[in-house]
C-alpha positions as CSV (number, residue, x, y, z in Angstrom):
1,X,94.4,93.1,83.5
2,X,95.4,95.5,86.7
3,X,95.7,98.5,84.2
4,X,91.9,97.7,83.2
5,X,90.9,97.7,87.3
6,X,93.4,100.5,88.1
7,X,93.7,102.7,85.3
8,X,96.7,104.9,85.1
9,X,98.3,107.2,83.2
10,X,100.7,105.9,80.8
11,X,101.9,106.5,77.7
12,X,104.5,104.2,76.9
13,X,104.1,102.0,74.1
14,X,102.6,98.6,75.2
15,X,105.6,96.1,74.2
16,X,108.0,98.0,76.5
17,X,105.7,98.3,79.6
18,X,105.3,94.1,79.1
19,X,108.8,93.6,79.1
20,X,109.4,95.8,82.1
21,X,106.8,93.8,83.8
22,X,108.2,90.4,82.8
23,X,111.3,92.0,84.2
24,X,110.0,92.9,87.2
25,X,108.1,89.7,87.5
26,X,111.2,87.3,87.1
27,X,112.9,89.7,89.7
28,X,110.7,89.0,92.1
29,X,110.8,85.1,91.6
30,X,114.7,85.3,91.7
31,X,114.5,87.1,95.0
32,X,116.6,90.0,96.2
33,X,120.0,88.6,96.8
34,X,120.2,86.1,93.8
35,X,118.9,89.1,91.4
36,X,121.9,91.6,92.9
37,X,124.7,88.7,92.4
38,X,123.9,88.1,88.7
39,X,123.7,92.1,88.5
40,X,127.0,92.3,90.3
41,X,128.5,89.8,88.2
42,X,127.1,91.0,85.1
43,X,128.5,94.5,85.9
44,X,132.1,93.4,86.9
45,X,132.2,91.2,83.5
46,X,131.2,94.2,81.7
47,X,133.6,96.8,83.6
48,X,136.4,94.0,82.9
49,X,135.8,93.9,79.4
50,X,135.4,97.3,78.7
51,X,138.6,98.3,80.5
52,X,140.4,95.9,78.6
53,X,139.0,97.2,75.3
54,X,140.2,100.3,76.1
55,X,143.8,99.4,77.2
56,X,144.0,97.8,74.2
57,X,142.9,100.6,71.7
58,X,144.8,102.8,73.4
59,X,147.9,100.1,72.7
60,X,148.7,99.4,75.9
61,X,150.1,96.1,76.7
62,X,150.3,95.8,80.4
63,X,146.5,96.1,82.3
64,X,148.7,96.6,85.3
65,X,146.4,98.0,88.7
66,X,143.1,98.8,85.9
67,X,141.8,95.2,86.3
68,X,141.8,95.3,90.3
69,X,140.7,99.0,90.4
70,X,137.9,98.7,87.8
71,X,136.7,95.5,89.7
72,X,137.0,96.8,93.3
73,X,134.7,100.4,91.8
74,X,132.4,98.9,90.1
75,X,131.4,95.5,92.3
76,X,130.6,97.1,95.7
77,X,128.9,100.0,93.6
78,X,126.5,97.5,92.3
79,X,126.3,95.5,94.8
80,X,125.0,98.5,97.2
81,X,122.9,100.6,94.3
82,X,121.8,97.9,92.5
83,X,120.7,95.9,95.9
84,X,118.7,98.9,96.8
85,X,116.9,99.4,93.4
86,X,116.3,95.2,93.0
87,X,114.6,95.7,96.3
88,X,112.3,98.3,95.2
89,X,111.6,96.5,92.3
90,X,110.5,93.5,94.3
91,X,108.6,95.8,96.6
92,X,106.9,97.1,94.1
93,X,106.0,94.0,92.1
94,X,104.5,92.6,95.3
95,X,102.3,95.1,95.9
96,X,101.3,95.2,92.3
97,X,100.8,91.5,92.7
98,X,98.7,92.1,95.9
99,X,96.7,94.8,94.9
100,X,95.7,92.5,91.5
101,X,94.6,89.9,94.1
102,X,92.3,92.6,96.0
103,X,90.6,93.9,93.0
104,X,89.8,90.2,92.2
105,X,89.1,88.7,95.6
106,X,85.9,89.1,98.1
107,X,87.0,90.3,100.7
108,X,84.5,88.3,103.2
109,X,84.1,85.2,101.4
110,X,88.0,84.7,99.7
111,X,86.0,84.1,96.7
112,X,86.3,85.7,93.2
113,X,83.9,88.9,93.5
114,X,81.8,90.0,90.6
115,X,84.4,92.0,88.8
116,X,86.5,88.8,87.7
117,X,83.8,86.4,87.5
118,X,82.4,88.5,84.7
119,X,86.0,88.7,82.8
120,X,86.2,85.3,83.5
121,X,83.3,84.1,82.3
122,X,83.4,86.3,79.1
123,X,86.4,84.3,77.8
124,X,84.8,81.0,79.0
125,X,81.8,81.9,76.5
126,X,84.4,83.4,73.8
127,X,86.3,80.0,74.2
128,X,83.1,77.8,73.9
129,X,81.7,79.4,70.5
130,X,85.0,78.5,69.1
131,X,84.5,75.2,69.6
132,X,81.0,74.5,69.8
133,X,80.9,73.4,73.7
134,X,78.4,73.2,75.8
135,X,78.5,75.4,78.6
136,X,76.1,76.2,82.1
137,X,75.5,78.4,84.4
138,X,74.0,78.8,88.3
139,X,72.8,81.1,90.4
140,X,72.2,80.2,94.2
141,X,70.5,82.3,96.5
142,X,70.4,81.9,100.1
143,X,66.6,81.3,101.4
144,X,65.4,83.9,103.8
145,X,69.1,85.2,104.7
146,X,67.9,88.3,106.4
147,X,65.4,86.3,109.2
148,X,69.6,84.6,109.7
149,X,70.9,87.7,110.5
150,X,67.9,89.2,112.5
151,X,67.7,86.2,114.7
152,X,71.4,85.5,115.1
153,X,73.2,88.7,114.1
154,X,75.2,89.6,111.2
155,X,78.5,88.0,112.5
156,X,77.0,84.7,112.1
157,X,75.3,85.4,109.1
158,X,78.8,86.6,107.8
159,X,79.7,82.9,109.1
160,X,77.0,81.4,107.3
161,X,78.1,83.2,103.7
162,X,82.0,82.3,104.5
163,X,80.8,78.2,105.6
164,X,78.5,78.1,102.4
165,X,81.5,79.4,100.0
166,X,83.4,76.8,101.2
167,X,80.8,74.2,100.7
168,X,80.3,75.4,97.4
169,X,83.8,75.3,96.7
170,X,84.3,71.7,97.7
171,X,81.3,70.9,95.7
172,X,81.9,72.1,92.5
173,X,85.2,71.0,90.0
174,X,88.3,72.7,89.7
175,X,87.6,73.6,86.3
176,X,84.3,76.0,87.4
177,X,84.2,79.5,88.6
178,X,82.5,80.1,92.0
179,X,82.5,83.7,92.8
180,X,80.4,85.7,95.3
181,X,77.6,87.9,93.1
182,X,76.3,90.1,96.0
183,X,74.3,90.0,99.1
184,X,73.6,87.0,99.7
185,X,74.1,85.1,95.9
186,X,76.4,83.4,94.8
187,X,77.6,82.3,91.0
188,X,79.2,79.7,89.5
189,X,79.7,79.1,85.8
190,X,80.6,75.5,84.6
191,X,82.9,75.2,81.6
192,X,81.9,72.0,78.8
193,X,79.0,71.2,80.7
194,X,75.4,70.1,79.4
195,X,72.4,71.4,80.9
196,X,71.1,67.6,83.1
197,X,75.0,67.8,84.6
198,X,75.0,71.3,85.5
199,X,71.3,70.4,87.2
200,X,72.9,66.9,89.1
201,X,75.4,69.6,90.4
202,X,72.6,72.1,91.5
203,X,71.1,69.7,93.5
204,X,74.0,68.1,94.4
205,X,75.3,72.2,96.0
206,X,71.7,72.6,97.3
207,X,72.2,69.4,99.5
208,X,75.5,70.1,100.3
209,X,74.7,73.2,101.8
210,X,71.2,72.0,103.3
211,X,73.8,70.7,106.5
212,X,73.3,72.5,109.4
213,X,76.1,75.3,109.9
214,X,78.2,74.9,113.5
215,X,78.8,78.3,115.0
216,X,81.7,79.4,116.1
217,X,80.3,79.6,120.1
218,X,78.7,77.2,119.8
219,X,75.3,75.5,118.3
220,X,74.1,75.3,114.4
221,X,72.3,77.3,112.3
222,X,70.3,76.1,109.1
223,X,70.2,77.3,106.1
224,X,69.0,76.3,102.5
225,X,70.0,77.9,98.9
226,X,67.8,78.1,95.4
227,X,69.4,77.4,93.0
228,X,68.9,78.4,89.3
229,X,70.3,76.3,86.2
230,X,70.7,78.3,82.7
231,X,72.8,77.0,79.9
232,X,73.8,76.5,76.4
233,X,73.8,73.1,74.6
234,X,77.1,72.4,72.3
235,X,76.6,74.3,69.2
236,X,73.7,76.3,69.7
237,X,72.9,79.2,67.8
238,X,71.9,81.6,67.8
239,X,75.2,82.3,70.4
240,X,73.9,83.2,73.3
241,X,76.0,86.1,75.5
242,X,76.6,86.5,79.1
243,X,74.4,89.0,79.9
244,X,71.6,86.6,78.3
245,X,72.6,83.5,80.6
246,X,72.5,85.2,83.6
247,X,69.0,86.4,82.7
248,X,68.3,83.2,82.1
249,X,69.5,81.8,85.2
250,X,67.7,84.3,87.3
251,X,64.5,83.9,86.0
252,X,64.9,80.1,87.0
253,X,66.0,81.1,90.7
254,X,63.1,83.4,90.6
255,X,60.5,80.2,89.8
256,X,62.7,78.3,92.7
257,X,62.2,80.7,95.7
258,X,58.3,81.4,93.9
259,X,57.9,77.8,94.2
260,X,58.7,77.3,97.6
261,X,62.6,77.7,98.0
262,X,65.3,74.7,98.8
263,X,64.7,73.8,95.4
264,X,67.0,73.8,91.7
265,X,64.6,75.3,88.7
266,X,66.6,75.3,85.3
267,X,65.8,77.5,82.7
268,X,63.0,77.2,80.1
């Protein structure tokens, strides 16, 4: 998934750059000084029994000082280059690991941004047409955001985004996406879910979020979200795509903030 947010220039053949990775990965969960004692151990095996091998081709029957010497070489060698390179490796793997949380992550919020709520979301629909499950989607907008942020300031209408994500977040399952859309929307798609449950949880996020908002120095803030409900019954067809649902679920937040705002529409 990174080399499809970062794209880079590589030409190795796929299986080999997964198994490096894999490599790198298991590295990383070993940790630095586990990883360089099964190296060094590894190594001094393999110096052992190649030195033997070749004491006894060469028909000699006494390993004499060749045991000790090839041991004392090649452990601290390893030991000292392949701690360095195991602690690039993990080095490297963090950041990699980092930088796939960045590109996923908004950076406000904590949230998933757009970027992988749409991956997300694609394989969520891909997953349902398989097996013929139902599947819903909502799109909340927060009512008048901008008279928030002229009356208060955009610090507490940052607060006011962060303090509704989390709302939403404890509102909805573990099993649905919530992810930050832009602005001041946010999205959440709701894996096996009929259309009347995916509305019981609109309302039950509008509500949630109705609560006045403590501020940080002090006193509240209100705020109030539309909210609207698109989705696709188990087995419907023609298959509907992503691009279709979030239509969908627009035009119903569209009827919601036309109709007075603070209020769930759902899709015709």
């Amino acid at each position: 998934m990174l080399d499809s947010l970062f794209p880079v220039a590589d030409d190795s053949p796929a299986a080999p750059r997964r198994f490096r990775r894999a490599v790198a990965a298991h590295i990383a969960r070993w940790g630095v000084l586990r990883s360089t004692a099964l190296l060094t151990l590894v190594s001094a095996i393999g110096s052992v029994a190649m030195t033997c091998f070749w004491l006894w081709a060469k028909g000699a029957h006494d390993v004499g000082d060749a045991l000790y010497i090839t041991l004392f070489v090649a452990m601290p060698m390893t030991a000292f280059g392949g701690g360095v390179c195991i602690m690039l490796v993990v080095s490297l793997e963090e950041m990699r690991r980092r930088l796939h949380e960045l590109a996923l992550t908004d950076p406000l919020t904590g949230l998933r941004n757009r970027r992988h709520f749409i991956q997300w979301a694609q394989r969520e629909l891909d997953l349902a047409d398989r097996h013929d499950l139902p599947v819903a989607m909502l799109l909340l907008d927060i009512d008048h955001f901008k008279l928030i942020n002229d009356a208060h300031g955009h610090a507490v209408g940052d607060h006011v985004l962060v303090e509704i994500g989390k709302r939403c977040t404890a509102t909805l399952r573990g099993t649905d996406l919530l992810a930050r859309w832009g602005g001041e929307e946010f999205i959440a798609l709701l894996p096996n879910t009929p259309e009347p449950l995916a509305q019981a949880l609109a309302e039950r996020l509008r509500g949630a979020v109705a609560a006045a908002i403590a501020l940080p120095q002090g006193g509240t803030v209100q705020a109030t979200v539309s909210v609207g409900v698109a989705g696709r019954g188990a087995g419907a067809r023609p298959l509907v795509t992503l691009d279709a649902l979030t239509q969908a679920a627009d035009r119903a937040l569209y009827d919601a903030k036309r109709q007075g705002r603070d209020r769930v529409r759902v899709s015709a």
